[in-house]
TIDRENVEX-790888 format. One line per field, with one value per residue: x, y, z of N, C-alpha, C, O in turn. Coordinates in steps of 0.1 Angstrom, whole numbers, plus 5000, padded with zeros to 4 digits. Layout:
<pts>
nx: (X/...)
ny: (Y/...)
nz: (Z/...)
cax: (X/...)
cay: (Y/...)
caz: (Z/...)
cx: (X/...)
cy: (Y/...)
cz: (Z/...)
ox: (X/...)
oy: (Y/...)
oz: (Z/...)
</pts>
This chain:
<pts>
nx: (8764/8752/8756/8747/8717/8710/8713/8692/8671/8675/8671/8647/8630/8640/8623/8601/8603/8605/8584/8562/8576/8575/8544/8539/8550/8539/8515/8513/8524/8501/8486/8501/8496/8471/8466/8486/8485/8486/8498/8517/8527/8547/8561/8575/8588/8607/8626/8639/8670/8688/8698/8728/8751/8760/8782/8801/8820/8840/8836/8844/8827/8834/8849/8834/8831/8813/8792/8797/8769/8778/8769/8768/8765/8733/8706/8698/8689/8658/8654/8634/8615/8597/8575/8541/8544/8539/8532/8525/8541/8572/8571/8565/8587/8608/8600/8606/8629/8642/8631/8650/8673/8669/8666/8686/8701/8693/8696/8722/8724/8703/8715/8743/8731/8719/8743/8760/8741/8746/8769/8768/8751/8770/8791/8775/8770/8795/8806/8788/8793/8820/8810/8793/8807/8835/8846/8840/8846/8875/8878/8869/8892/8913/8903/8911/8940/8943/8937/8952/8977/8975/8976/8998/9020/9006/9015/9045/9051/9045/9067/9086/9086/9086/9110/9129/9120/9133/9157/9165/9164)
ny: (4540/4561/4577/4558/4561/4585/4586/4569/4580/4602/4591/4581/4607/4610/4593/4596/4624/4615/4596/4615/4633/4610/4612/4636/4635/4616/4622/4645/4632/4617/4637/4650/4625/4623/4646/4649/4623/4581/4569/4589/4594/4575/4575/4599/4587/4570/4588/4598/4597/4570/4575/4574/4579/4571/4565/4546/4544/4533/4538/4550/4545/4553/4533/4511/4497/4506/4514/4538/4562/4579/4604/4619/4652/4660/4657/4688/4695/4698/4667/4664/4682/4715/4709/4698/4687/4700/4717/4702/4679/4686/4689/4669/4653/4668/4664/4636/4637/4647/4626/4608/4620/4619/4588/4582/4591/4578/4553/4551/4559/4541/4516/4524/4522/4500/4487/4496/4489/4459/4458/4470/4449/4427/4434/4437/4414/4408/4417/4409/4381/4389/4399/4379/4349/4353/4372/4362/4342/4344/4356/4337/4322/4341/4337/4312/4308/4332/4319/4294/4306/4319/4293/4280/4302/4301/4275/4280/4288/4278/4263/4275/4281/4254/4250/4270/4259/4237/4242/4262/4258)
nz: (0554/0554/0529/0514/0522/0512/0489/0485/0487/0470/0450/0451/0446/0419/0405/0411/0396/0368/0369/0365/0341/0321/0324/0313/0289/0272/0274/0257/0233/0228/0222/0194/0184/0177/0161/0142/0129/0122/0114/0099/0124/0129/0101/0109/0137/0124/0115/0141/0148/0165/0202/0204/0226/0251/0279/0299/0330/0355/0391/0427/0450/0483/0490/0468/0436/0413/0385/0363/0344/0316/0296/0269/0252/0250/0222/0208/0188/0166/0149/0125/0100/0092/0082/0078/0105/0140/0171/0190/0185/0185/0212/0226/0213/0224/0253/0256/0251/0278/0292/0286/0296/0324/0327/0324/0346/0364/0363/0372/0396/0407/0403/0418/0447/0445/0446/0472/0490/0491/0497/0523/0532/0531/0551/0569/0575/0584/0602/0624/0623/0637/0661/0676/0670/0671/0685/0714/0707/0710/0734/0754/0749/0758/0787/0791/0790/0807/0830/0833/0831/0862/0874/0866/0880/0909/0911/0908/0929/0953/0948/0952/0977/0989/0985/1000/1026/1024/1019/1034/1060)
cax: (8750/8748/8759/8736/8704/8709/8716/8680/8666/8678/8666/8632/8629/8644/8615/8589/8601/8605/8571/8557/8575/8564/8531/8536/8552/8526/8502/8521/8522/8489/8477/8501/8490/8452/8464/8489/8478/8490/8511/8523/8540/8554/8573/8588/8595/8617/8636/8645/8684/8682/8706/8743/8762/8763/8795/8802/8832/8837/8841/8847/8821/8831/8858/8824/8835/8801/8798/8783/8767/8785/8759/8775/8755/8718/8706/8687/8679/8648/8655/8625/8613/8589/8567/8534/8548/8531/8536/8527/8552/8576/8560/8567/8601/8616/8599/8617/8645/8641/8630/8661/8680/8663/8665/8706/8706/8685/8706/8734/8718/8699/8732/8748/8724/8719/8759/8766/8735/8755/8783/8768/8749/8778/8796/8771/8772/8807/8804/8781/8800/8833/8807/8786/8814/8852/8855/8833/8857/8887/8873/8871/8909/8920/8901/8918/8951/8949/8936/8969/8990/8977/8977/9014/9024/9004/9024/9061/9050/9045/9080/9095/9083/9093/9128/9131/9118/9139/9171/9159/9163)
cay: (4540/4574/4577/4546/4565/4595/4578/4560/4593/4609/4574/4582/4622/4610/4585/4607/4627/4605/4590/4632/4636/4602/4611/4644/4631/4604/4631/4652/4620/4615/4648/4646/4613/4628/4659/4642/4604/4577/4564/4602/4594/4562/4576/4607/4579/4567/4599/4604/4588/4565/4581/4560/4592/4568/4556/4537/4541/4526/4550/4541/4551/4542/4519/4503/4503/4513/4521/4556/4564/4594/4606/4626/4662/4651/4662/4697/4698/4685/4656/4664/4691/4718/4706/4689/4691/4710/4718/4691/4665/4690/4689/4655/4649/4672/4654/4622/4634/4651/4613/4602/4626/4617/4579/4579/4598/4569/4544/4552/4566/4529/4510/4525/4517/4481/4481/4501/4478/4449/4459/4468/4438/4421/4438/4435/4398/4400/4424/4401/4369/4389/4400/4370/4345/4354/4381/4352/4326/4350/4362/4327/4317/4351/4338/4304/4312/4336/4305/4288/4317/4320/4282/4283/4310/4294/4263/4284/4297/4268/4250/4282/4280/4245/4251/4277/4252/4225/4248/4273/4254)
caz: (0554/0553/0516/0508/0523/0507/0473/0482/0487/0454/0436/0450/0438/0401/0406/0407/0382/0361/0365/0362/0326/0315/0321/0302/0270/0267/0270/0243/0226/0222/0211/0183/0171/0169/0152/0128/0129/0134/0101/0100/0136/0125/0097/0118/0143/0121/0111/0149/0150/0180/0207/0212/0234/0263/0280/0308/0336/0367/0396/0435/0458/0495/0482/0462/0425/0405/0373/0364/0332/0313/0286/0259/0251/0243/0212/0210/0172/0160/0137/0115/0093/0096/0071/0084/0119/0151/0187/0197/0185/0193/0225/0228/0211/0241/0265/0259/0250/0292/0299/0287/0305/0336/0325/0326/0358/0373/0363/0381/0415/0417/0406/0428/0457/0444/0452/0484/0497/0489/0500/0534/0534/0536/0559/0581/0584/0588/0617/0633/0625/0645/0678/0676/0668/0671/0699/0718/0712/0718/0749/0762/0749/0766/0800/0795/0788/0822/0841/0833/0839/0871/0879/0868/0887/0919/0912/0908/0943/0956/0946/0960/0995/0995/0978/1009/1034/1022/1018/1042/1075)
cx: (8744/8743/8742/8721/8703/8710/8699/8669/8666/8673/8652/8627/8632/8630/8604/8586/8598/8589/8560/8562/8572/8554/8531/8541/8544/8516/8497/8521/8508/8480/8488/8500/8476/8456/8473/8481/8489/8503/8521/8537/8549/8562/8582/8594/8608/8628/8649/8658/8679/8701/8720/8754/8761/8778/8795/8815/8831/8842/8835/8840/8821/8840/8848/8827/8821/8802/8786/8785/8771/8772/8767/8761/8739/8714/8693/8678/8670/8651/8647/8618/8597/8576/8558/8534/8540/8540/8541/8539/8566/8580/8567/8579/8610/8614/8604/8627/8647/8640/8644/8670/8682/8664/8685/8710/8703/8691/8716/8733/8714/8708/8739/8743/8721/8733/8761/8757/8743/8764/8779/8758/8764/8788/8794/8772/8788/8810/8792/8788/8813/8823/8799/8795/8830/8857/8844/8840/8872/8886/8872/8890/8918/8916/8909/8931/8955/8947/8950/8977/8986/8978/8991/9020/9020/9016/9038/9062/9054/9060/9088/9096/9086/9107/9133/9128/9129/9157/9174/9166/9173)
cy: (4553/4583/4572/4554/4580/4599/4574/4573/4601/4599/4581/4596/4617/4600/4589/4616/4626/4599/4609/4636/4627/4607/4623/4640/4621/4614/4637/4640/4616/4625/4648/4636/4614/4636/4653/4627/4597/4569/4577/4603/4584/4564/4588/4597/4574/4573/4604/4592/4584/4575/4569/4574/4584/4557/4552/4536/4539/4539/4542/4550/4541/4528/4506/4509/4502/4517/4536/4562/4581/4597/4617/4639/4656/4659/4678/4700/4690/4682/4659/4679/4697/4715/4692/4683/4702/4707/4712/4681/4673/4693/4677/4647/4660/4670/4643/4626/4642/4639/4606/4607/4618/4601/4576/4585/4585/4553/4541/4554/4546/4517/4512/4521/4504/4480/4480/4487/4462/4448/4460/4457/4428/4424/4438/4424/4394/4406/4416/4391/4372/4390/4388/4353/4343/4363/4370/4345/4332/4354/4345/4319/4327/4343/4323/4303/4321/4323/4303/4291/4309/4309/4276/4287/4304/4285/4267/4290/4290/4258/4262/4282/4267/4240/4258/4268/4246/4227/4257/4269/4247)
cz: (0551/0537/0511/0510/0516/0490/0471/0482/0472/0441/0435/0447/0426/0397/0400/0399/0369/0354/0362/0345/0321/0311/0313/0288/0268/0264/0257/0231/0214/0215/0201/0179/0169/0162/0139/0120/0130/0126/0097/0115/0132/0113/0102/0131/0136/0116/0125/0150/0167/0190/0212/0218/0247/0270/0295/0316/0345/0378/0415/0443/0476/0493/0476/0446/0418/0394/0370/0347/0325/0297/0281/0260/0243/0232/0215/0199/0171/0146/0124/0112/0098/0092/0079/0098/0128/0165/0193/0199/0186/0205/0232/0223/0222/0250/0268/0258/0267/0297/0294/0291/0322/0340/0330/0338/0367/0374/0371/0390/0417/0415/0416/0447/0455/0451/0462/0490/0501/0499/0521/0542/0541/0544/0572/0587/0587/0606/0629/0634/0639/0659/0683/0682/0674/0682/0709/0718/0716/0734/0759/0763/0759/0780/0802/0798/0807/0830/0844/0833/0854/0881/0882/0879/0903/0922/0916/0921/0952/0959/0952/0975/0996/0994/0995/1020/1033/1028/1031/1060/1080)
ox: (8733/8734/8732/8713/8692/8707/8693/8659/8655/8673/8646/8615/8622/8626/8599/8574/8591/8585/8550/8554/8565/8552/8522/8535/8545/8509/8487/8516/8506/8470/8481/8503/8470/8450/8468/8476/8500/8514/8533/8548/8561/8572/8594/8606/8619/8639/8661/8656/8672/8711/8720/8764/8759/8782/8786/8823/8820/8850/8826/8844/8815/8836/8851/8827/8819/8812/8775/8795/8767/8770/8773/8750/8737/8719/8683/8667/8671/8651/8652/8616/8588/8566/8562/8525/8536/8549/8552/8545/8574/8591/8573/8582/8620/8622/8606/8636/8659/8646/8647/8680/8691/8663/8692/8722/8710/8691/8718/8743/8721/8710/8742/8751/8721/8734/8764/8762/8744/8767/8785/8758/8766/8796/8802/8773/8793/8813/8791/8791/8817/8826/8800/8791/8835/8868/8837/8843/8879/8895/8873/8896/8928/8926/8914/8934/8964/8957/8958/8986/8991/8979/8995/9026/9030/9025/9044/9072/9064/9063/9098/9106/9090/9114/9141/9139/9136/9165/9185/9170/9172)
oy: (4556/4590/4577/4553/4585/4608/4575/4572/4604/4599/4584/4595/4620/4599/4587/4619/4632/4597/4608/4640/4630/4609/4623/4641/4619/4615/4636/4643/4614/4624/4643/4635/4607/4636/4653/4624/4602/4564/4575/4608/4586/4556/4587/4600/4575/4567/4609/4580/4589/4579/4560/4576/4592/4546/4557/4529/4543/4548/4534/4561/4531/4517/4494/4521/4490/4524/4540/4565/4592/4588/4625/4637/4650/4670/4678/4705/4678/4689/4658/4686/4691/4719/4682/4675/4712/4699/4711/4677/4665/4699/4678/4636/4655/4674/4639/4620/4645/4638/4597/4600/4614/4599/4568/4584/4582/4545/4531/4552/4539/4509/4502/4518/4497/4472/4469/4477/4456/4439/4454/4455/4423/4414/4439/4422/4384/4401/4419/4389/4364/4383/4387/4347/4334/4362/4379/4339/4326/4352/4346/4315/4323/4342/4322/4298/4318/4318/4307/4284/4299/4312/4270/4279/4302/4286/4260/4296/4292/4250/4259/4283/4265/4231/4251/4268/4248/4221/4258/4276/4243)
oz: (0546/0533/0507/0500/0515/0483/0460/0475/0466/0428/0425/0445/0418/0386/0389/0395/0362/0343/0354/0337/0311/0300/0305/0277/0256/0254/0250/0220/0202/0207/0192/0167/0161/0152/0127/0110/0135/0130/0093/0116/0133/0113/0100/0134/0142/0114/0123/0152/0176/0185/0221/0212/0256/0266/0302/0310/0350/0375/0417/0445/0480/0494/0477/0443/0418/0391/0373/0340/0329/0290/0289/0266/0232/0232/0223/0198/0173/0136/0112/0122/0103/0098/0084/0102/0123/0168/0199/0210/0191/0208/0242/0228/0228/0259/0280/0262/0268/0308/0301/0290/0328/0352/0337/0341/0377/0383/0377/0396/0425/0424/0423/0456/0465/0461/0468/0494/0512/0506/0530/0555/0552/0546/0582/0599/0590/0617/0641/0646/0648/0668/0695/0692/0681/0687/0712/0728/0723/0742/0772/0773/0767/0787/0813/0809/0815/0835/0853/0836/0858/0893/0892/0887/0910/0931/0924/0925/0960/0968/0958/0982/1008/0999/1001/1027/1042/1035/1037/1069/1092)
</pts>
């Protein structure tokens, strides 16, 4: 649990970030598509290579196997030329590429907390089913079980004092 809340904790800081550079590369965004326009962004859109440096390995948190996103080095060069280019879209092409930093981090923090949850979901109903359930019905077989010892034992007591009586006298 401990893990799990501290995982849920670090979801909700990447969260916030998250939603903080959003809102600056949209900002950035939108001042270069007033200063370039708006068919000018649409073909440097198409210059930026889409990013595939992401891999995928499973890894055991808490004996919960998870998988955790490995992102290769993110790109630092800009794709596109200086030519008819500004600040801005500068501006704003290292802003996502910080949102997709921040995007693969977040991945794997609330995967992982989708899991653990899971996992102590179900752990919990099992830990209920044994105090609820099974040390409940043990606890009554343990009290039967002595009964019948000690009903036994009465009885072997019994056949002795009259073995002694019988022999005895």
């Amino acid at each position: 649990m401990k893990e799990l809340l501290s995982i849920v904790d670090e979801a909700r800081k990447l969260q916030d970030e998250i939603l903080d550079v959003f809102e600056k590369a949209y900002k950035s965004l939108q001042l270069a598509n007033l200063d370039l326009g708006m068919e000018y962004m649409d073909e440097i859109s198409r210059a930026v290579p889409e990013y595939d440096g992401l891999s995928i390995r499973m890894r055991s948190v808490m004996g919960v196997e998870v998988p955790e996103v490995i992102a290769q080095e993110f790109p630092k060069d800009i794709p596109y030329g200086i030519y008819r280019s500004n600040s801005a879209l500068d501006k704003t092409y290292l802003s996502f590429v910080n949102v997709l930093k921040l995007i693969t981090r977040a991945v794997w923090i609330e995967n992982t907390a989708y899991r653990l949850a899971y996992e102590v979901r179900k752990t919990r109903k099992r830990v209920n089913a044994l105090e609820n359930v099974v040390i409940p019905q043990l606890k009554e077989n343990i009290k039967f079980i002595q009964d019948v010892l000690e009903e036994l034992e009465r009885e072997e007591l019994v056949k002795i004092k009259k073995a002694k009586q019988k022999y005895g006298e």
